[in-house]
C-alpha positions as CSV (number, residue, x, y, z in Angstrom):
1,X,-115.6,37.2,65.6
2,X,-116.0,40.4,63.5
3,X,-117.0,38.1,60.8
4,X,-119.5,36.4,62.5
5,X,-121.3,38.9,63.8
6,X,-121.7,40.3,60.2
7,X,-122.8,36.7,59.1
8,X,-125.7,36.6,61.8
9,X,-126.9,40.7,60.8
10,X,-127.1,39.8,57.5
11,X,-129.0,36.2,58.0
12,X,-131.5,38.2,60.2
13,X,-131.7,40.4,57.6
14,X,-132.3,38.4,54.6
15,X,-135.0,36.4,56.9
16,X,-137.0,39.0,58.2
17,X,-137.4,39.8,54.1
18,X,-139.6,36.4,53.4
19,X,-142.3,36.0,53.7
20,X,-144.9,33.3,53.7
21,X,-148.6,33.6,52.6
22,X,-149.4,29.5,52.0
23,X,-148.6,29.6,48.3
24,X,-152.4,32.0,47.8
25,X,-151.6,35.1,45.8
26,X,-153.2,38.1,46.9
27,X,-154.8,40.7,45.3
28,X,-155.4,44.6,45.6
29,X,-158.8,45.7,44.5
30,X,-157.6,47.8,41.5
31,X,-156.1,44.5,40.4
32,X,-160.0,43.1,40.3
33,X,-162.2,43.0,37.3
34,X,-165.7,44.7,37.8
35,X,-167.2,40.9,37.7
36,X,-165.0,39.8,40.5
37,X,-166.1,42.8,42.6
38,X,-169.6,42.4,41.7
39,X,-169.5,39.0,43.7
40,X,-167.5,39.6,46.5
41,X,-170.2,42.6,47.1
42,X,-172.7,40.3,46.5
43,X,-170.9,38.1,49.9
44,X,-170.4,41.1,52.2
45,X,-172.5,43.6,54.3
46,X,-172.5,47.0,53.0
47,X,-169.4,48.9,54.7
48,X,-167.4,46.3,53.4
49,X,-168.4,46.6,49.8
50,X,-165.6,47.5,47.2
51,X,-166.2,51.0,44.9
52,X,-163.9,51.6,42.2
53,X,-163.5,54.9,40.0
54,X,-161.2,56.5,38.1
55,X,-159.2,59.8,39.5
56,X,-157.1,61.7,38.2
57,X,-154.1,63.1,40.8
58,X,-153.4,66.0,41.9
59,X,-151.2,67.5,39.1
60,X,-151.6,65.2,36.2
61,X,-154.3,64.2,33.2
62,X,-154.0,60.9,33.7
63,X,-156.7,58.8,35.6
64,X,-155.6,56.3,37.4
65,X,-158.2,53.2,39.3
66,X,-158.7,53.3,42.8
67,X,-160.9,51.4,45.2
68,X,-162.3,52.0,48.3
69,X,-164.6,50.3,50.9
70,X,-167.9,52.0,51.6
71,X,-167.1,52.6,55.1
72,X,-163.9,53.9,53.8
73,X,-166.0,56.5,51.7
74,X,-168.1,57.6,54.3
75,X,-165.2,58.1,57.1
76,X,-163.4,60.2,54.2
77,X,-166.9,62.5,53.7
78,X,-167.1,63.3,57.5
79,X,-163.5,64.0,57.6
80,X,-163.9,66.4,54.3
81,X,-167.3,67.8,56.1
82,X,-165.6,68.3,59.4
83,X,-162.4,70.2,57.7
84,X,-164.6,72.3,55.6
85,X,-167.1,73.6,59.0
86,X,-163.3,74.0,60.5
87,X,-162.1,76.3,57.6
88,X,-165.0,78.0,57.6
89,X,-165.8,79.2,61.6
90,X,-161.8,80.1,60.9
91,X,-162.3,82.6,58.5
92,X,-165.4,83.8,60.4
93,X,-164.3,84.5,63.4
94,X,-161.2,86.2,61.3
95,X,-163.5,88.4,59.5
96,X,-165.2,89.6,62.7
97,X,-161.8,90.5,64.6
């Protein structure tokens, strides 16, 4: 019984680890070339567009690709924006105390 028990964990196991896409491979957008992104922006509205650039993480020389959507972009400029006025009225009202 113990046996079985183990049999059925492990076959739920090893299932739950396939998975099925239809035979299509997918991509990332880092694994794109600048031609393929060129024309899926050419198919898409402008949030959805794909920008790629080359940054280098914190801590290390080495550039590395990354891609992002333009909506992507923008929420990640108000969220820098917001944290910055945040900082900021901190150390202001810290200053006055």
């Amino acid at each position: 019984m113990k046996n079985f028990f183990i049999f059925l964990t492990l076959s739920v196991f090893i299932s739950s680890c396939v998975t099925v896409n239809d035979g299509k491979k997918t991509y990332t957008a880092e694994e794109l070339s600048e031609e393929q992104i060129s024309k899926y922006n050419a198919k898409v509205e402008e949030d959805k567009r794909i920008v790629c650039r080359n940054e280098k993480p914190l801590g290390s020389n080495i550039a590395a690709r990354k891609c992002y959507t333009v909506a992507e972009l923008k929420k990640r400029e108000e969220n820098d924006k917001e944290n910055l006025r945040r900082d900021q009225s901190k150390r202001i009202g810290r200053d006055n105390g």
